[in-house]
C-alpha positions as CSV (number, residue, x, y, z in Angstrom):
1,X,106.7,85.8,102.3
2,X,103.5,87.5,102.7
3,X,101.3,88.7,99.6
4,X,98.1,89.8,99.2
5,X,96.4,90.8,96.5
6,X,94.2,94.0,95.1
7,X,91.5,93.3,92.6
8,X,89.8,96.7,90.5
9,X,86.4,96.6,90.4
10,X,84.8,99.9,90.7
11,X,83.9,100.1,87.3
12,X,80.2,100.4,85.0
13,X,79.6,98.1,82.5
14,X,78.1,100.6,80.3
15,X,79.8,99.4,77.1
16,X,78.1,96.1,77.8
17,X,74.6,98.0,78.5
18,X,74.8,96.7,82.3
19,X,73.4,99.1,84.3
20,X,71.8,97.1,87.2
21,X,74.7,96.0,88.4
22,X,78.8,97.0,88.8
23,X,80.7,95.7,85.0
24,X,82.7,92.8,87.1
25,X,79.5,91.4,88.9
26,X,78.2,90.1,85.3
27,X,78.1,86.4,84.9
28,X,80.1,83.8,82.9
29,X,79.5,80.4,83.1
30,X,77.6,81.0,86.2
31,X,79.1,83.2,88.6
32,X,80.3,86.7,88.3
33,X,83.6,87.6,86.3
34,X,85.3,88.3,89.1
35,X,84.7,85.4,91.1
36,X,86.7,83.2,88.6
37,X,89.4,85.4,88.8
38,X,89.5,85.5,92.8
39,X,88.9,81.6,92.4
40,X,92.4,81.9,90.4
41,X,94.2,84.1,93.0
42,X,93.2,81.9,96.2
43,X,94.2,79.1,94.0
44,X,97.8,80.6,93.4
45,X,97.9,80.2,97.8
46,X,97.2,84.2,97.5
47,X,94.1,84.8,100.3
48,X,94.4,88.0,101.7
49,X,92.3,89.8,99.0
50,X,90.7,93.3,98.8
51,X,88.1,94.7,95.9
52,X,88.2,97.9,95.3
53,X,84.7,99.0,94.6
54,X,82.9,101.8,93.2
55,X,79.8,101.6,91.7
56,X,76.7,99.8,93.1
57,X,79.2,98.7,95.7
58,X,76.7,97.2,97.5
59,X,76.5,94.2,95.1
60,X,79.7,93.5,95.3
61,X,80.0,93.7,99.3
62,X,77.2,91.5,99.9
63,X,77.8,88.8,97.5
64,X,81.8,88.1,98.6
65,X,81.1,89.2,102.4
66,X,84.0,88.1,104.1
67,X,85.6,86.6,101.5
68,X,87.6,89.3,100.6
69,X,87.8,92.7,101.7
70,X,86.9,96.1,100.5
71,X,87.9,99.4,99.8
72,X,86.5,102.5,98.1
73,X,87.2,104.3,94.9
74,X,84.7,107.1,94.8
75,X,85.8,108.7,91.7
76,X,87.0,107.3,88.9
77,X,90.5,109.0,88.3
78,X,92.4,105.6,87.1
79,X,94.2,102.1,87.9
80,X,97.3,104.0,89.8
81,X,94.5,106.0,92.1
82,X,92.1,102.6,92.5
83,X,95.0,101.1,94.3
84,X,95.8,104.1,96.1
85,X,92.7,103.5,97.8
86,X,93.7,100.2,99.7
87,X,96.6,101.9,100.9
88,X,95.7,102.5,104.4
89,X,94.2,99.4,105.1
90,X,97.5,97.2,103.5
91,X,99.9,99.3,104.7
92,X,102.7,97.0,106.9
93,X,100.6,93.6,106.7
94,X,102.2,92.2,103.5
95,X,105.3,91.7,101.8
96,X,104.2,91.8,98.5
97,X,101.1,93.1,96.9
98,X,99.6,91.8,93.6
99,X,97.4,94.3,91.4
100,X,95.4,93.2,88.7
101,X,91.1,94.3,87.2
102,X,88.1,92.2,87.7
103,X,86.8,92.2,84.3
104,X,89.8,90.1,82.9
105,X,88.9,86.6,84.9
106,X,90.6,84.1,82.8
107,X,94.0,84.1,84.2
108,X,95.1,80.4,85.5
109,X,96.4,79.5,88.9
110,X,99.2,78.1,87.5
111,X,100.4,81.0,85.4
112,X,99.8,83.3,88.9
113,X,101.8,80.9,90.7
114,X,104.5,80.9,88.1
115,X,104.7,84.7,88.8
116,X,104.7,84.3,92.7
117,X,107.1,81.9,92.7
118,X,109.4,84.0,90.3
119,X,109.1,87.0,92.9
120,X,109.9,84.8,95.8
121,X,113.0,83.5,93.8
122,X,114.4,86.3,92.3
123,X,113.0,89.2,94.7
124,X,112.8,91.9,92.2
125,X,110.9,95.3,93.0
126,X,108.1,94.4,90.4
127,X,107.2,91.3,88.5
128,X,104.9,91.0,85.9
129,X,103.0,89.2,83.2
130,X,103.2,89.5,79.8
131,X,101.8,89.0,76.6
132,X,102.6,88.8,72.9
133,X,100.2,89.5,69.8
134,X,100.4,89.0,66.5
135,X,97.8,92.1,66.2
136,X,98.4,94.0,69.1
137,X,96.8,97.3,68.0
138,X,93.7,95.4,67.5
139,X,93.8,94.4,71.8
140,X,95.4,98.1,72.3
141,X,97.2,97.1,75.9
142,X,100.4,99.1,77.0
143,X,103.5,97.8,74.9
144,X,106.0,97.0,77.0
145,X,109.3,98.9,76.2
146,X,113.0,96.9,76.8
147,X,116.2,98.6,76.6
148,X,119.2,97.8,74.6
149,X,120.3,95.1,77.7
150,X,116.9,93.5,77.0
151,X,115.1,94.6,80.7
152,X,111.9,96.1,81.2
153,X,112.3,100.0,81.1
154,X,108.9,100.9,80.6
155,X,105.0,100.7,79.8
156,X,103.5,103.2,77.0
157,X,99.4,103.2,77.0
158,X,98.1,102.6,73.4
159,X,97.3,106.1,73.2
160,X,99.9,107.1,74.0
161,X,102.7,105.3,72.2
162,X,104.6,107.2,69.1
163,X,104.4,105.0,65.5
164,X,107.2,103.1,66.9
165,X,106.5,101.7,70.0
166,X,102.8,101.1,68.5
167,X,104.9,97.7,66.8
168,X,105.9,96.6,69.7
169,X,104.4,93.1,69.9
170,X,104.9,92.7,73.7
171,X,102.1,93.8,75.0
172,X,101.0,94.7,79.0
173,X,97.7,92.6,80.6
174,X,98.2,94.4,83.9
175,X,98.8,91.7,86.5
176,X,101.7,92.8,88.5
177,X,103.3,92.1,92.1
178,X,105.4,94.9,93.7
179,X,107.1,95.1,96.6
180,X,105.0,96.5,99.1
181,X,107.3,99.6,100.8
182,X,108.1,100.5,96.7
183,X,104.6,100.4,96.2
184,X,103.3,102.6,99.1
185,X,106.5,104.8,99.1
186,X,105.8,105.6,95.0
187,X,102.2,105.2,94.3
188,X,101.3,108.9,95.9
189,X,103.8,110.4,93.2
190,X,102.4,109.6,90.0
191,X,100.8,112.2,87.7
192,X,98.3,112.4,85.2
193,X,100.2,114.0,82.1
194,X,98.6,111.2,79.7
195,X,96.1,111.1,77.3
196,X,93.7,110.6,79.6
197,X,94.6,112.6,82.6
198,X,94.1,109.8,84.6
199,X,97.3,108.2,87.3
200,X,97.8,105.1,85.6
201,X,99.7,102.1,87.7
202,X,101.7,101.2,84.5
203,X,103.8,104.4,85.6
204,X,105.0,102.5,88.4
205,X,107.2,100.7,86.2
206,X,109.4,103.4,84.8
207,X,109.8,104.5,88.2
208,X,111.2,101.2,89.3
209,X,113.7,102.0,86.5
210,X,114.3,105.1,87.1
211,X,115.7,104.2,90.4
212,X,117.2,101.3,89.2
213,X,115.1,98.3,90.8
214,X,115.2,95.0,89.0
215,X,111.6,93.9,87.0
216,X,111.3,90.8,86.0
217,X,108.7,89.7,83.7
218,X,106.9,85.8,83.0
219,X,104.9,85.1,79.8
220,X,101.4,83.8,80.2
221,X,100.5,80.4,79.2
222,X,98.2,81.0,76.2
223,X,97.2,84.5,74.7
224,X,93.5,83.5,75.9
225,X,94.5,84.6,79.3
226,X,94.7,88.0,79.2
227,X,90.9,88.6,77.2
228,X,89.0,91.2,79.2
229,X,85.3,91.8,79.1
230,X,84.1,95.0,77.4
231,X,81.5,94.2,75.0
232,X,79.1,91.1,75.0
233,X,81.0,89.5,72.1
234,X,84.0,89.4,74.2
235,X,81.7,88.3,77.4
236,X,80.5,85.1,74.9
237,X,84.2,84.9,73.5
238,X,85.1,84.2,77.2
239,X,82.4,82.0,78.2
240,X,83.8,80.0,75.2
241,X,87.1,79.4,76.5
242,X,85.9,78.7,80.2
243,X,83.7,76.1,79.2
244,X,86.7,74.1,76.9
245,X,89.1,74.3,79.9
């Protein structure tokens, strides 16, 4: 089975006060955020890999070079739209495609494995990672909504979710593989009605429900995994756990 793999990384680092430079280009434990977690994806056997830049693009393009390859999000208009963007150049050439954001690098080979190998086994439509928090209103990810059987029906943004769903403990980190031909034949009908008007790539997952295609989900290895960089306490938190592994 073919898979390759799209990473975000379009985005500013303004809540970090990075300007210079694009938010997944800044450096933990000497090399850019990203790069540890493309280090994890080519370690996971996953090499066909395309960034999907934005701003200061330039950075990005000349540091991987042919590495990886690019594509571009000119306007910011969310996760579901950034991977619109590598549609014509993925289109046909893989089997599978992973999706997941540059600014969260400290997912392990061995979890990603785990996931690929779960796809290849039990060839759903969409597998995913997931995570559970004691506090999960204080990491506000998507809570990940099960129906009365137990499966995956849904994913409900933080800002989105009514009182109830805002328990949920099982929580989203956004690393996902979908089938390609559901991914390209779906992605172009998403919508923005969300709190943020934006097309968000969770969507994706009540439409694999709603036409009755299996999800399958794998928990990652430690909660640690899923920590993303948006402020410089959570860029030291990380260089913390990268330096004890």
């Amino acid at each position: 089975m073919k898979i390759a793999a799209i990473i975000l990384a379009a985005g500013e680092g303004k809540r970090m006060g990075v300007t210079d430079k694009p938010k997944v280009m800044v450096e933990i434990s000497g090399k850019p955020m990203v790069e540890h977690l493309v280090d994890a994806v080519e370690g996971a056997k996953v090499n066909d890999i395309t960034l999907v830049v934005g701003f200061k693009k330039e950075t990005v393009k000349q540091y991987f070079k042919d590495r990886t390859k690019f594509v571009e999000q000119t306007e910011q208009l969310g996760t579901g739209h950034a991977v619109m963007m590598a549609e014509d150049s993925l289109t046909g050439k893989s089997d599978a495609i992973i999706t997941c954001y540059g600014d969260m690098p400290l997912f392990k080979s061995e979890t990603i494995k785990s996931l690929v190998e779960t796809f290849e086994k039990e060839k759903p439509t969409v597998a995913m990672l997931t995570v559970k928090f004691d506090d999960p209103g204080f990491w506000a990810f998507g809570r990940i909504v099960r129906d009365k059987n137990g499966e995956i029906s849904g994913i409900v943004e933080q800002k989105d979710c009514n009182p109830e769903q805002l328990k949920i403990k099982e929580s989203n980190p956004s690393f996902f593989i979908f089938d390609s031909k559901f991914l390209w034949d779906n992605l172009k009908n998403l919508n923005t009605e969300n709190a943020q008007g934006e097309y968000y790539l969770t969507d994706m997952i009540k439409v694999a429900k709603d036409q009755g295609k299996k999800i399958v989900s794998v928990p990652v290895s430690e909660e640690s995994e899923v920590l993303g960089a948006n402020t410089p306490e959570q860029l030291g938190e990380i260089e913390e756990i990268l330096e004890k592994r």
